[in-house]
N, C-alpha and C positions, 0 to 999 in steps of 0.2 A: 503359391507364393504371394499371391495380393493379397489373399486373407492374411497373413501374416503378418505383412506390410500394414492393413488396416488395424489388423490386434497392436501393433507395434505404436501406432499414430490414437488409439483410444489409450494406452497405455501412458502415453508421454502427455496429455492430455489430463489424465488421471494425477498426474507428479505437479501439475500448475497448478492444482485444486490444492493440491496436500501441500505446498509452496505457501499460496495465499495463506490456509487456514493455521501455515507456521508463522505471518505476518500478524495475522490477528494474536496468537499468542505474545507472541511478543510485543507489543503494542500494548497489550491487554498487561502485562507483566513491567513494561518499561511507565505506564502510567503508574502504576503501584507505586514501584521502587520512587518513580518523583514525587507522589500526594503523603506518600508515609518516611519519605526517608530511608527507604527498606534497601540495606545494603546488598541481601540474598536475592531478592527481587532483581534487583540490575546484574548481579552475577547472572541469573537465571536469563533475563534476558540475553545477555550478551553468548552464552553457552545454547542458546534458539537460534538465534542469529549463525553463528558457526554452522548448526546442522544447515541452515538455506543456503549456504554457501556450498555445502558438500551437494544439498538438492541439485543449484545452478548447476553445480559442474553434471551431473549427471543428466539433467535434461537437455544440455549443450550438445553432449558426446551421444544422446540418444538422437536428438535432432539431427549433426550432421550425419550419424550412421543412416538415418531414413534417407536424407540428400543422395547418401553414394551407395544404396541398397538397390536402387531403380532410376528409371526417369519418371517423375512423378506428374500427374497428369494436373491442370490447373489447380483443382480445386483440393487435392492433396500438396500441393506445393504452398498455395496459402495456408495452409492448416501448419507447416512446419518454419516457415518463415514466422508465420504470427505468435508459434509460440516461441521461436528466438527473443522476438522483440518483447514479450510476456517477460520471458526468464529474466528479460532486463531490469523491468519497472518492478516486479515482484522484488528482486535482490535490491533495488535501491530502498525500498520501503522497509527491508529488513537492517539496512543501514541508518536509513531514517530512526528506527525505532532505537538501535544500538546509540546513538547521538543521543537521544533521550534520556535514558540508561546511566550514559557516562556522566549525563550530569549531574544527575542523581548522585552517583559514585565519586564525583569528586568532588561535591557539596556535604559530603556525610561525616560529620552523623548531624548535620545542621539541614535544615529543611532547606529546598531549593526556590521552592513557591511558598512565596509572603501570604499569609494568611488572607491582606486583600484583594488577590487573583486568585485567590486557589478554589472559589468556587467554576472561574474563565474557563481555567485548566482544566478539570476535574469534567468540563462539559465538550473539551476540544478532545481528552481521552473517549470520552464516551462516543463522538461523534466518527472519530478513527476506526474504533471497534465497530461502528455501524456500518460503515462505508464500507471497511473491508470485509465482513461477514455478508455483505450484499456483492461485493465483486467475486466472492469462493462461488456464489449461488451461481453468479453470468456466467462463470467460465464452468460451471459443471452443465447446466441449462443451457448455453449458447442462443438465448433470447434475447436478440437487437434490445426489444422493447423495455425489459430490464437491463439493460446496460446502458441505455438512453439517460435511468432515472437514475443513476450513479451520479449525473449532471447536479441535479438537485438535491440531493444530500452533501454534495462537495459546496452547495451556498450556503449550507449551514457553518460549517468548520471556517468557512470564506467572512460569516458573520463575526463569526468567535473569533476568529483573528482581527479583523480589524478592532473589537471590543478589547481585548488587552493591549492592541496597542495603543489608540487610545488613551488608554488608563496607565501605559508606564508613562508613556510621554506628557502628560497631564498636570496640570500647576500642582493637583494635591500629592502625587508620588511621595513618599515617605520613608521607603523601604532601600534608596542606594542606589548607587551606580552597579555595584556588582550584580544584585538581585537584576534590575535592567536589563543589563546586556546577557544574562542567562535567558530570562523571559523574551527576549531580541528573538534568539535566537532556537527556543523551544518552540513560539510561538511559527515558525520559518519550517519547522521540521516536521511540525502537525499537518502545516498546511499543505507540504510539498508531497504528505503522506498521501495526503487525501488526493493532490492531483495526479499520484502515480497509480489509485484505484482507477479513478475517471478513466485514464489510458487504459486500462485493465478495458474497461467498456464502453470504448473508441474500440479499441482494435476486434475486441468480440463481436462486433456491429461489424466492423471489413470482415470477418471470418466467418459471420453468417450470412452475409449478403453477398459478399463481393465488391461491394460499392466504397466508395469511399465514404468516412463516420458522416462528415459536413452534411454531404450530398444526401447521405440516406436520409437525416435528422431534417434536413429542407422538407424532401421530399415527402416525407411522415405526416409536416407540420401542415402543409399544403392539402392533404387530402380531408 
């Protein structure tokens, strides 16, 4: 019966990796649909986004069944609480990316990004796909120490953001108020992406240690 219980907790485990790596799709697919205009692009995204949704529900309903399958001892009881709090951050990211998507979609067939952000852009997509393509690796690896460096990859996107903002609010702006408050708020949904990887590996760091992320990350920094 604990083997089973074990097959069942690498299993649900196996569904956060395939979760994420449907995050990076989409992301990867909602940047297009914004740099090219591409209407099928945002569809496609938003039809990725649906499946993460069918994922959550399935990794929910596999988590409580491990809850009421047994009494689980510590360090299996962390591993299904954590990946609750996972199923979370993962679906928002996927929501994140669908935002991106729609605006795309309901910019079109007129481009979203002014020609003089669109290099900004084009490097806050790329930094999305990095960060999240490094949080599929922590949660398949459960390496504190690579989930630590998710920190530093989210100061990049953290740079690129402040950089377009910036430059809408800036005396030379030239491209509008609508352009603006689009870049507002594309700008807001990169960044938020990146800081739901980050919790990706904050909580991988609790799941492999025990400890709490702060504390370990102190204590790391100390020795």
């Amino acid at each position: 019966m604990r083997t089973q219980y074990h097959a069942d907790l690498a299993r649900l485990a196996r569904q956060l990796v395939a979760m994420c790596l449907h995050d990076r799709t989409a992301i990867a697919s909602a940047t297009n649909a914004l740099l090219n205009a591409d209407l099928e692009q945002a569809e496609h995204t938003i039809d990725v986004c649906a499946e993460i949704d069918a994922m959550r529900d399935s990794c929910e309903q596999a988590a409580v069944g491990l809850l009421a399958l047994q009494a689980p001892v510590a360090s299996e009881l962390r591993q299904v609480v954590t990946a609750l709090h996972l199923v979370s951050d993962l679906t928002r990211m996927s929501a994140l990316a669908s935002h991106i998507a729609n605006v795309a979609r309901r910019r079109h067939p007129d481009h979203a990004v002014p020609d003089s952000v669109r290099p900004i852009v084009a490097q806050m997509g790329e930094a999305a796909i990095a960060i999240v393509t490094s949080a599929a690796h922590v949660l398949d690896s459960r390496d504190p120490g690579d989930a630590a460096r998710l920190d530093q990859q989210d100061d990049v996107m953290d740079e690129l953001h402040r950089e377009l903002f910036v430059t809408v609010l800036g005396a030379n702006w030239t491209d509008g108020v609508t352009a603006a408050v689009d870049l507002t708020l594309l700008g807001r949904y990169y960044e938020r992406f990146a800081d739901h990887a980050v919790q990706v590996g904050r909580r991988t760091i609790f799941l492999a240690t025990g400890k709490d992320p702060q504390t370990w990350l102190e204590e790391r920094e100390s020795l």
